[in-house]
C-alpha positions in Angstrom: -43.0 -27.8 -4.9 -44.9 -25.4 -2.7 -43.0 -26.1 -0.2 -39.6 -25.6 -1.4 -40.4 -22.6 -3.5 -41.8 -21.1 0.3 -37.9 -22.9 1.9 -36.0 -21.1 -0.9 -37.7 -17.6 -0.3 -37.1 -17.6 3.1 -33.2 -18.7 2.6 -32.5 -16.1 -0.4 -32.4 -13.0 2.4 -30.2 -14.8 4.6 -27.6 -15.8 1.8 -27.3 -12.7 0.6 -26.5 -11.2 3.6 -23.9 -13.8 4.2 -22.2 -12.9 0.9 -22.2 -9.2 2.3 -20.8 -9.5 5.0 -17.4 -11.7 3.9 -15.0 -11.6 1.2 -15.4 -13.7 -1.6 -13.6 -16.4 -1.6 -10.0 -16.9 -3.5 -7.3 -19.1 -3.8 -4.8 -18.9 -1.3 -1.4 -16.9 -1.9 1.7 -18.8 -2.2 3.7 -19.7 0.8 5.4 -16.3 2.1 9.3 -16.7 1.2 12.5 -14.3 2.5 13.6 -13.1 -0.4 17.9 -13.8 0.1 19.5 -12.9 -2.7 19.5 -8.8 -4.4 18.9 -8.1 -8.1 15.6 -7.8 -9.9 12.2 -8.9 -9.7 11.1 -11.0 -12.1 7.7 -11.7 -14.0 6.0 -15.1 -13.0 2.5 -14.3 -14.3 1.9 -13.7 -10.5 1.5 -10.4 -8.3 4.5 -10.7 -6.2 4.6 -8.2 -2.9 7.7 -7.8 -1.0 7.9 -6.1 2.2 11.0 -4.1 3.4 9.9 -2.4 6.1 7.6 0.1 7.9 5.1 1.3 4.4 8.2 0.2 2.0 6.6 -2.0 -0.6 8.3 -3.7 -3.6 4.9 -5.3 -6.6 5.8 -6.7 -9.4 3.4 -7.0 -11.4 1.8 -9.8 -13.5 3.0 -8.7 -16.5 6.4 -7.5 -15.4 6.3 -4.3 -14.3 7.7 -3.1 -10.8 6.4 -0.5 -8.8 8.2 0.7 -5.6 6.1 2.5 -2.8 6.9 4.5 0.2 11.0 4.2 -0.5 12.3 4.6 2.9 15.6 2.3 2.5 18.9 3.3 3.3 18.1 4.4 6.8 15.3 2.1 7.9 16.3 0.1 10.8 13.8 -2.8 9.7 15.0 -2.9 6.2 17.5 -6.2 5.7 20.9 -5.4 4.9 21.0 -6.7 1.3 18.2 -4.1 0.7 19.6 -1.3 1.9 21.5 -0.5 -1.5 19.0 1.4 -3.6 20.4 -0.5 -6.9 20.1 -4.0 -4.7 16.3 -3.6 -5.8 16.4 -4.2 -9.4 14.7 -2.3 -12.4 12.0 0.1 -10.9 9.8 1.4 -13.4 7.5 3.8 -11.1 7.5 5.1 -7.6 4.5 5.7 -5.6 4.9 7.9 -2.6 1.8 8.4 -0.3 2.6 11.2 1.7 5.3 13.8 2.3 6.8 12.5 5.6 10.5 11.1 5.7 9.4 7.7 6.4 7.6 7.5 3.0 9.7 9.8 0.8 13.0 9.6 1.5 14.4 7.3 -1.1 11.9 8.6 -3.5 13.8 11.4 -5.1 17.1 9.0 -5.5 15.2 5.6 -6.9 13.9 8.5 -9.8 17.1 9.7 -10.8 18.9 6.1 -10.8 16.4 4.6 -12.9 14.8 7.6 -14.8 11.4 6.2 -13.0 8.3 8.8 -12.5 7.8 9.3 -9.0 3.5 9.6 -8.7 2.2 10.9 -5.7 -0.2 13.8 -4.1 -0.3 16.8 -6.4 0.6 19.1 -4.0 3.2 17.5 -2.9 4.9 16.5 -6.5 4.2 20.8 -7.2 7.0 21.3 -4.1 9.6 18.4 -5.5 9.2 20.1 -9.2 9.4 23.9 -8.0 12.5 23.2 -5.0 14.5 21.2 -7.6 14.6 18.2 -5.7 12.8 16.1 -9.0 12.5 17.5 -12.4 9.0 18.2 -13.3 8.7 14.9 -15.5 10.2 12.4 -13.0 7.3 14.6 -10.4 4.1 14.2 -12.6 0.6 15.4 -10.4 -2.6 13.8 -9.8 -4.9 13.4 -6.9 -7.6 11.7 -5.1 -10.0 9.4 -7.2 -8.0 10.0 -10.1 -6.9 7.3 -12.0 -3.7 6.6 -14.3 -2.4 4.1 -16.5 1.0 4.7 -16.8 1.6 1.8 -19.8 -1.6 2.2 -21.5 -5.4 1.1 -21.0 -4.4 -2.7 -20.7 -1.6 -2.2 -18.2 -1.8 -1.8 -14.2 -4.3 0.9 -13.2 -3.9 3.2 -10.1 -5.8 5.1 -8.1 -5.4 7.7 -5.6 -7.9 7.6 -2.8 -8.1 9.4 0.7 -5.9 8.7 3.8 -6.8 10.5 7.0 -3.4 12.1 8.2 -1.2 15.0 7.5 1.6 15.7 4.8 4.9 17.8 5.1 7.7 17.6 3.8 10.8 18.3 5.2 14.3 19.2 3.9 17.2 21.3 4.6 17.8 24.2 1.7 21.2 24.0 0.0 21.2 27.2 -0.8 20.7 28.2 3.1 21.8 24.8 4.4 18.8 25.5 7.1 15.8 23.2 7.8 12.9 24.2 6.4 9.2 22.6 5.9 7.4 22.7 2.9 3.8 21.9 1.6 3.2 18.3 1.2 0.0 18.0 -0.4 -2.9 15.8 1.3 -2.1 12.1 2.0 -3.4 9.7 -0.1 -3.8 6.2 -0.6 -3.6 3.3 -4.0 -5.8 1.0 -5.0 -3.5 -1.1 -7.5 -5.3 -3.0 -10.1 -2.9 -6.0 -11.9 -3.7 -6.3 -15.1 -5.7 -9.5 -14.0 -7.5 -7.5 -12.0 -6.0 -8.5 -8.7 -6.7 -5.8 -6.8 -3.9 -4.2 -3.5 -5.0 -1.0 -1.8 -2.1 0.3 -0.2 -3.8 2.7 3.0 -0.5 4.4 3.3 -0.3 6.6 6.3 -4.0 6.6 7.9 -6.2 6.8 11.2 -10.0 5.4 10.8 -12.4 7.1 8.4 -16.2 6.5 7.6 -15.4 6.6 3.9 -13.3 3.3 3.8 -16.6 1.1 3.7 -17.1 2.8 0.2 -13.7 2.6 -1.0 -14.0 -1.1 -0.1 -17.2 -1.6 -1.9 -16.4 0.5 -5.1 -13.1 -1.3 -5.4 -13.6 -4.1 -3.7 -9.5 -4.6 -3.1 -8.2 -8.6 -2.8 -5.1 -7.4 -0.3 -5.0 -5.0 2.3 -1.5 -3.1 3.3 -2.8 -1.6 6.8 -1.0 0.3 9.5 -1.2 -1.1 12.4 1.3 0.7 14.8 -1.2 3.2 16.3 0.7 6.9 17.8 0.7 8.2 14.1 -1.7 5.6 12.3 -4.6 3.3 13.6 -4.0 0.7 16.1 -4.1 -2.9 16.0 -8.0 -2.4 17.3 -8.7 0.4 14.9 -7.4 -1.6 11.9 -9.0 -4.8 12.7 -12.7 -2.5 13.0 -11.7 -1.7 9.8 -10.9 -4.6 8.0 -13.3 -6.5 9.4 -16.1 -4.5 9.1 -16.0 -1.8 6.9 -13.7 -3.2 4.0 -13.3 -6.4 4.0 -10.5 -7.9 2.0 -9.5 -11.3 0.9 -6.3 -10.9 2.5 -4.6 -8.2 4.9 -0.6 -7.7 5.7 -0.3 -5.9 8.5 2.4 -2.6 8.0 3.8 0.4 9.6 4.5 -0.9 12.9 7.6 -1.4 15.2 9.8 0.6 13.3 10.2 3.5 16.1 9.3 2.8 20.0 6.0 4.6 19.3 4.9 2.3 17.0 3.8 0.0 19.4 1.3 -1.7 17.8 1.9 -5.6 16.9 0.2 -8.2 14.4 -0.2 -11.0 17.2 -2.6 -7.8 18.3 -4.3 -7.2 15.0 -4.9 -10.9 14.7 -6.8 -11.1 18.1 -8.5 -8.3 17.4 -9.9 -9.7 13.7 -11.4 -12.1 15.9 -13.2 -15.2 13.8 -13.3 -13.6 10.5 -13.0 -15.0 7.2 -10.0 -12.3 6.0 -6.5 -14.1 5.9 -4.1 -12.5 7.7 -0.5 -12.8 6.3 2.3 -13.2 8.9 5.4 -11.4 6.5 8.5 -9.6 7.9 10.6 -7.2 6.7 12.2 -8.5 3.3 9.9 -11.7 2.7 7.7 -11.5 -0.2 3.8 -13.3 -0.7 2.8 -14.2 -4.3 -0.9 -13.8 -5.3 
C-alpha cells in the first residue's frame, strides 16, 4: 500500500503538468464540406463555421442564430463567386467587425441595412460610423475590450471583446467633398464567441504576437482558434504557431488571413510545420467550405 501511495505521489506532479500543457481533449469536428449552393444557414444543433475568405467568417450558431464577422465580400478576390452577393448569405442577425481597415469593414455597413442587423465592434470605431452617417446609431451600438454582451438574452451566445495588437483606421471618401479622407477607428479588438453550449471560437481578428494571449487562453479557455497567419500585417506562420502552441492552446485552429494580397505570404502547409508534434488539430478549410463542431 506503501508503496503505491509513494508511486501515486510521485506521478500526481507529472500528470498535472501534462494536462497543462495540452488541450483537453474533444470530439473531432465534422468532416470540412464546400458549402455549393447560396441561401441561409440553417440550425443543426451544431456550431457551424464557414470561411469566405481572408478574416470573413459566416457561425451559425447552435441554436440558430447567424453572426457574420469581418464582411469583406463583394471585392475579395478569395471569396467564391456564389458568395459574392451580399443576400447569397442568408438571414444575418449580427455583424461583428474587428477593426476599421477595408479588409474587415467593408461589407459591414451594407449587411446592416439589408437585414436591419446591429453591426458590434470597437467603440471608437462604431462612435465614427454613428457621427459620419455611414450606420445609424442603433445598427452602430459601442462596447469595448473585456466587455461582454448578450445580444438575445443571458441564455443566448455570449461575446467578448478582447485585445488584438494592430492599428485601426477607417477609410472613406466624403460625399459631401467626394475627397478621401481617414477617420478614427477605435483600437482593434478581438471575440471570444461562446455557443450557447458553451463551445467556445476566439476570433484573433487582425493581430501580431502579444504576452497577454496566454491569459486570454487560460481565462477563456477557447475550443477553435481563427489565427492570421499571413505575416507583413499580422503574425507569421512561425509567430502563430508560438502562439497556439504555447501560449493558448486550443482544441482546434483554422488558419486565416493569408494569401489574399502578395504580401500575405504566409501559408498553412507553414503553420502546420511550424506547430510541430502538438496535440491542437489543425483544420485544412478554404475559402467557402464550412467545419461543424
Amino acid at each position: 500500500m506503501n508503496l503505491f501511495r509513494s508511486l501515486g505521489a510521485a506521478l500526481l506532479p507529472l500528470l498535472l503538468a501534462a494536462g497543462c500543457s495540452t488541450p483537453m481533449p474533444g470530439p473531432a469536428p465534422m468532416t470540412v464540406a464546400t458549402v455549393a449552393s447560396t441561401g441561409p444557414a440553417h440550425s443543426t444543433g451544431k456550431t457551424e463555421v464557414l470561411w469566405l475568405g481572408q478574416a470573413s467568417i459566416r457561425v451559425t450558431t447552435p441554436g440558430g442564430k447567424v453572426i457574420m464577422i469581418d464582411p469583406w465580400l463583394t471585392s475579395n478576390p478569395k471569396t467564391p463567386a456564389n458568395f459574392k452577393q451580399l443576400e447569397a448569405l442568408g438571414k444575418i442577425d449580427l455583424v461583428l467587425v474587428t477593426h476599421a481597415h477595408f479588409d474587415h469593414v467593408a461589407d459591414a455597413p451594407a449587411l446592416a441595412k439589408l437585414h436591419k442587423a446591429p453591426v458590434w465592434g470597437p467603440a471608437g470605431l462604431n462612435q465614427t460610423l454613428a457621427t459620419y452617417g455611414v450606420l445609424p446609431a442603433e445598427l452602430s451600438p459601442r462596447f469595448g475590450k473585456g466587455g461582454t454582451i448578450t445580444p438575445w438574452g443571458p441564455t443566448g451566445p455570449k461575446i467578448t471583446a478582447v485585445h488584438a495588437e494592430h492599428s485601426s483606421e477607417y477609410a472613406w471618401k466624403n460625399p459631401a467633398t467626394g475627397k478621401e479622407e481617414v477617420l478614427p477607428g477605435g483600437e482593434p479588438v478581438g471575440f471570444i464567441l461562446e455557443m450557447e453550449n458553451g463551445f467556445k471560437i476566439w476570433h484573433m481578428g487582425d493581430t501580431a504576437v502579444y504576452g497577454d494571449m496566454r491569459l486570454i487562453g487560460e481565462m477563456y479557455r477557447p475550443d477553435l482558434l481563427l489565427i492570421p497567419i499571413g505575416g507583413h500585417f499580422v503574425m507569421n506562420p512561425a509567430d502563430a504557431a508560438m502562439a497556439t502552441r504555447d501560449m493558448i492552446r486550443p482544441r482546434y485552429a483554422i488558419p486565416i488571413h493569408y494569401g489574399t494580397i502578395p504580401q500575405l505570404k504566409g501559408t498553412p502547409a507553414e503553420y502546420r510545420a511550424a506547430m510541430g508534434a502538438s496535440a491542437v488539430q489543425i483544420l485544412s478549410v478554404e475559402p467557402g467550405q464550412k467545419v461543424d463542431f
